[in-house]
N, C-alpha and C positions, 0 to 999 in steps of 0.2 A: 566572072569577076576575079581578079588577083591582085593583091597590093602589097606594099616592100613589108606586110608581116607574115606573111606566107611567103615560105620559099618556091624556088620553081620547082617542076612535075623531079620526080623521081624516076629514074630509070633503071632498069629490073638489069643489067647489059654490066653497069658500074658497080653491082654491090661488090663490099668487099669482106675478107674473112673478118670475122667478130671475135674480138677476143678470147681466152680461153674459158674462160666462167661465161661467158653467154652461148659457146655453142650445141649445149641443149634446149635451146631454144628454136633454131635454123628449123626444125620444123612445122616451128607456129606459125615462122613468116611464110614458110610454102602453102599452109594449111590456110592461111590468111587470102592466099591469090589465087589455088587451083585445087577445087573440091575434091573430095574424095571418090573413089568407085564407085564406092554404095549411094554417095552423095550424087552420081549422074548419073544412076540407076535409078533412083527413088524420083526425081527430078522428071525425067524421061516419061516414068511410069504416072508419075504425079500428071505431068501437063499433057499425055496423051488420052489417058483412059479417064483423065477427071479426078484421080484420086488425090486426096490430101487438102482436102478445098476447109479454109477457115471460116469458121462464124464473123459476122459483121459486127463488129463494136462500135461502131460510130455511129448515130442513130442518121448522120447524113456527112458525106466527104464535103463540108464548108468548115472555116473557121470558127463559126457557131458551132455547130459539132462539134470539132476539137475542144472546142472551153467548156461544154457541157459536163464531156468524157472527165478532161479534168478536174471539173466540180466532184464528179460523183467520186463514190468512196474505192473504185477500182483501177483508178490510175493513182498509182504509190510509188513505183520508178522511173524516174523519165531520163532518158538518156537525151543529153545536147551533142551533137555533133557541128562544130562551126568551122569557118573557113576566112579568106580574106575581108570577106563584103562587110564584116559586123565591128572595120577596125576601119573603114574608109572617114566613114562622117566623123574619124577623131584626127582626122588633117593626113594622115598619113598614107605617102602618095601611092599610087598604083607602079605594076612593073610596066604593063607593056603599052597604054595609051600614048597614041603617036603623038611626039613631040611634049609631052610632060610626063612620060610615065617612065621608069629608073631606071629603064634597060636606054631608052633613047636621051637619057642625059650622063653616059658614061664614059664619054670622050675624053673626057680630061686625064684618063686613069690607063689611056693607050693597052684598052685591054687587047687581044686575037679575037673576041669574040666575048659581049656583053655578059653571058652567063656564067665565062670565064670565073668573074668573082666572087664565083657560091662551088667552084672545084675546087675539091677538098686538095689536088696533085699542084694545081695552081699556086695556092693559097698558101705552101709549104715555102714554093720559090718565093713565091713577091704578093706578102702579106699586107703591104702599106698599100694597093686599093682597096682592099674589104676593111680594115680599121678607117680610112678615111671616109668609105660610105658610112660604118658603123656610127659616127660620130655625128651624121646628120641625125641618124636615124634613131640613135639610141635610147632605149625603156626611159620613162620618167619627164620625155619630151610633149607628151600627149597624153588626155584624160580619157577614160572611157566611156562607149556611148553607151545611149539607150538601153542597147540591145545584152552589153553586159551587165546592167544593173538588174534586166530582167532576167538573168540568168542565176544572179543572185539573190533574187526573189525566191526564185525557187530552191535554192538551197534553202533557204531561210525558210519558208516553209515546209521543208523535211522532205520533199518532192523530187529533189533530184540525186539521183543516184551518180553521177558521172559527165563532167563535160571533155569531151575530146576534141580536141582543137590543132588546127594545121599553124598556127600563128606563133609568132617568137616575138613578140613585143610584150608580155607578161604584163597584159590589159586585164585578161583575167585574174590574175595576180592582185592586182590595184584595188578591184574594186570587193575582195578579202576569200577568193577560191582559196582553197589553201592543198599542201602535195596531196593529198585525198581524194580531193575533189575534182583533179584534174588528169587527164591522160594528153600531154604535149609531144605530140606526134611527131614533131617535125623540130623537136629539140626547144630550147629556151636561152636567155640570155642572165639567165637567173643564175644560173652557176656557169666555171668556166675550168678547161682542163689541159695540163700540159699533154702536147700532142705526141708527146713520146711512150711508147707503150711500157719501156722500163721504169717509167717515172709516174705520169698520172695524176699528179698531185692538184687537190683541187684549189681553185681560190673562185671567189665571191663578188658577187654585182659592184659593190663598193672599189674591192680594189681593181676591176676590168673599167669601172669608170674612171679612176682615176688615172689611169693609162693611157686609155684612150685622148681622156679630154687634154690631158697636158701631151699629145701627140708622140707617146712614145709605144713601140711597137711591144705590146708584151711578151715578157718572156720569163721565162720560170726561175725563181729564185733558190731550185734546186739546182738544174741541173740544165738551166741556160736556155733550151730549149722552146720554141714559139710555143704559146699559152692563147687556146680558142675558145669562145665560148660556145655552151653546148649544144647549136644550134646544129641542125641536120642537112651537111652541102652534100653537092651530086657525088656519088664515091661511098657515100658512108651509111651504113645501118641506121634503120629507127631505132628506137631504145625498145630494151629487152621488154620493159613494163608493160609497152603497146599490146603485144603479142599476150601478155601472160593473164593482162586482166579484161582483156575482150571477149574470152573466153568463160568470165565469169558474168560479167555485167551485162549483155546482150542478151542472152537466154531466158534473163530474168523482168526483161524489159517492157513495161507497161504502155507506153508513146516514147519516139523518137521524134526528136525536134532537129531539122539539118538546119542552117541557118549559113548563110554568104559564101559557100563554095560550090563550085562546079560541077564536084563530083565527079574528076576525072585524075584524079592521083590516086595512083593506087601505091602501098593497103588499101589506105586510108578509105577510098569510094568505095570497095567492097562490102564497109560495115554494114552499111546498110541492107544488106541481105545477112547479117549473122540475127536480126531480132525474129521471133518465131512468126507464125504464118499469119497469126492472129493480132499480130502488135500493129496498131495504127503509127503512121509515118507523116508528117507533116514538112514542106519546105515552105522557107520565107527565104526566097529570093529575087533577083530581077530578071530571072528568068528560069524558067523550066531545067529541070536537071535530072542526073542520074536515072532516066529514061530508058530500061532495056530492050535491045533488037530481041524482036519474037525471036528467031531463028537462034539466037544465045541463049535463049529462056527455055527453046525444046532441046538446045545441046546439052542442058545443064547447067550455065551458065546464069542463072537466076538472080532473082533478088532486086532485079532492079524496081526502079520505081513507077507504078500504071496511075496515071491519073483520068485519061477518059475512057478508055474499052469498057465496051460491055461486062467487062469481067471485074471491074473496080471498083475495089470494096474498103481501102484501108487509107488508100495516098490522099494526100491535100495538099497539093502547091496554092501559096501566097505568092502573088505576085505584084512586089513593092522593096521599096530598101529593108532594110535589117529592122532597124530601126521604128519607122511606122507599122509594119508584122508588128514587132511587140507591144507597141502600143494601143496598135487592135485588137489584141489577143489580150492583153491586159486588160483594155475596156472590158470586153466581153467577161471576162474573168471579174469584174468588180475591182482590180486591181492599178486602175491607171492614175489614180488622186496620188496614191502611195507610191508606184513608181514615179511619176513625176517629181515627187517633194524628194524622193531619196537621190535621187541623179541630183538635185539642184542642194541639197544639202551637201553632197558627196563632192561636186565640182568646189562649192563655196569652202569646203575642208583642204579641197587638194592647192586650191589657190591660194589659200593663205600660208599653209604648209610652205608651199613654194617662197612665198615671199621672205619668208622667216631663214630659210634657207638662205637665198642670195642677200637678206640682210648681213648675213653670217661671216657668209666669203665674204662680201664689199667690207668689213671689218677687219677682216682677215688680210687682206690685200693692204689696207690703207697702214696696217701695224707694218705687215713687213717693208712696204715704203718708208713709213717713219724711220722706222730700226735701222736701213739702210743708208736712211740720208744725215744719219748723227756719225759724227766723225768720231772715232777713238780718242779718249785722253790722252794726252803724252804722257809717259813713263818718269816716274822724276829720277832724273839721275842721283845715284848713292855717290 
């Protein structure tokens, strides 16, 4: 599943050099995609001779399981991992469904080639297709589902350690994650930055909307220069933070929860072989994912995810929308009375918010009108 808040796959082919204060970093990102020596040594020795094999935490791989686990007092950090699927049922369209999905309605923007408008090389020349998609598409247009309110659930009960998320609709944002709580992989539209390395200067959701909306291409009130928000097109680096705090957060990790992606962009797919041997893993999607070829699991290439072999002791695929998963999982949790009233509280806050707003502007508009259509006094002559 993919939809216009996850960007497309990332390609290992386009990266490009990272500025100068990020490049002590370039080895997180290698360390992120191609394990170490010792790491396909221990691997090797692990899956051939039997060694390294985890105790079973889950007293059984169902969703029941899972809510148990979470009941009891030994799950303390949960790590979220989400993707497109958990931002569909908030209206906001997919990329590639034939004949309604964003790559097959981008004709009008006479791109070379649909993907064209997320290259970063593109997007330098002829900025006014991605501002004009931006503007259907942009944050504040859509409320958040289910699936993010359960997400905040668990913050709220001191339970989650970290959501990392492929999405640039700052859904998570809305419904009150805050920079802490969040690892936005795939960049955000929450901040925005001249694209010139000598400059850099940042500006804010506020005035990118306002740019956008009154259809002017922005540009930097330093130094001229096209101003993008900070979202991650083909061509450019994740952010330094990905790399710096997966490293901390995964090893420590109690359950992992994937929720609405495919698991096939990498870093990003690979996290899920950084939590230890012993960490249970849970997907709620609409379909099976991040599945590893035996034959990459004896090269080394581990971690992915077993839900039926004989050998499978930690995975749990849910297979359903985002949305229903957490509402079963919530059931199960005693949780679903509370999330239910909080999304229906949270929506009934976000609409009236709304309303207050374009009360505002229509005031707004009808002054400058007035003001417009009063003629000047004449001047009296001395």
């Amino acid at each position: 599943m993919s939809d216009a808040s996850e960007l497309p796959k990332r390609e290992e082919e386009e990266e490009v050099t990272p500025e100068p204060e990020e490049q002590s970093d370039d080895s997180s990102e290698e360390e992120a995609e191609t394990p170490t020596q010792m790491d396909f040594l221990r691997n090797i020795f692990s899956s051939t001779l039997g060694l390294g094999s985890a105790d079973k935490v889950l007293d059984e791989l169902t969703l029941d399981g899972v809510a148990r686990y979470i009941n009891s007092e030994k799950c303390k950090n949960i790590i979220c991992m989400v993707g497109a699927g958990i931002s569909t049922s908030a209206g906001i369209p997919d990329f590639r469904s034939p004949g309604t999905g964003l790559y097959a309605n981008l004709q009008k923007y006479n791109l070379p080639y649909p993907e064209a408008i997320f290259q970063i090389d593109y997007f330098k020349k002829h900025p006014e297709p991605f501002f004009a998609l931006a503007k259907e598409l942009y944050p504040g247009q859509f409320k958040p589902t289910i699936c993010h309110y359960f997400i905040k659930m668990l913050k709220d009960k001191g339970m989650l350690s970290r959501c990392y998320t492929q999405n640039i609709d700052t859904l998570e944002r809305v419904v009150g994650l805050e920079g802490n709580d969040l690892i936005e992989a795939h960049g955000t539209f929450y901040t925005s930055h001249c694209v010139s390395f000598c400059c850099r200067k940042e500006y804010n959701l506020d005035w990118m909307k306002e740019k956008i909306f009154s259809d002017d291409i922005p540009r930097c009130d330093k130094c001229s220069s096209l101003v993008k928000p900070d979202i991650v097109f083909f061509g450019e680096n994740l952010p330094v933070r990905f790399f710096t705090s997966m490293k901390m957060d995964f090893p420590r990790c109690d359950l992992l929860i994937v929720m609405g992606t495919s698991l096939q962009v990498q870093p990003f797919a690979g996290l899920v072989g950084r939590v230890s041997k012993s960490c249970p893993r849970l997907l709620i999607n609409m379909e099976r994912a991040g599945q590893a070829d035996p034959m990459f699991g004896l090269l080394g290439f581990g971690g992915g995810m077993d839900f039926d072999s004989d050998k499978a002791y930690r995975d749990v695929a849910h297979i359903s929308t985002c949305d229903d998963g957490c509402l079963a999982l919530a059931d199960l949790l005693g949780w679903k009375v509370e999330l239910e009233e909080l999304v229906k509280q949270e929506h009934a806050r976000i609409d009236s918010q709304d309303k207050k707003e374009k009360a505002g502007e229509s005031k707004g508009a009808a002054a400058k009108t007035s003001s417009a259509s009063v003629a000047p006094e004449p001047q009296a002559e001395e």
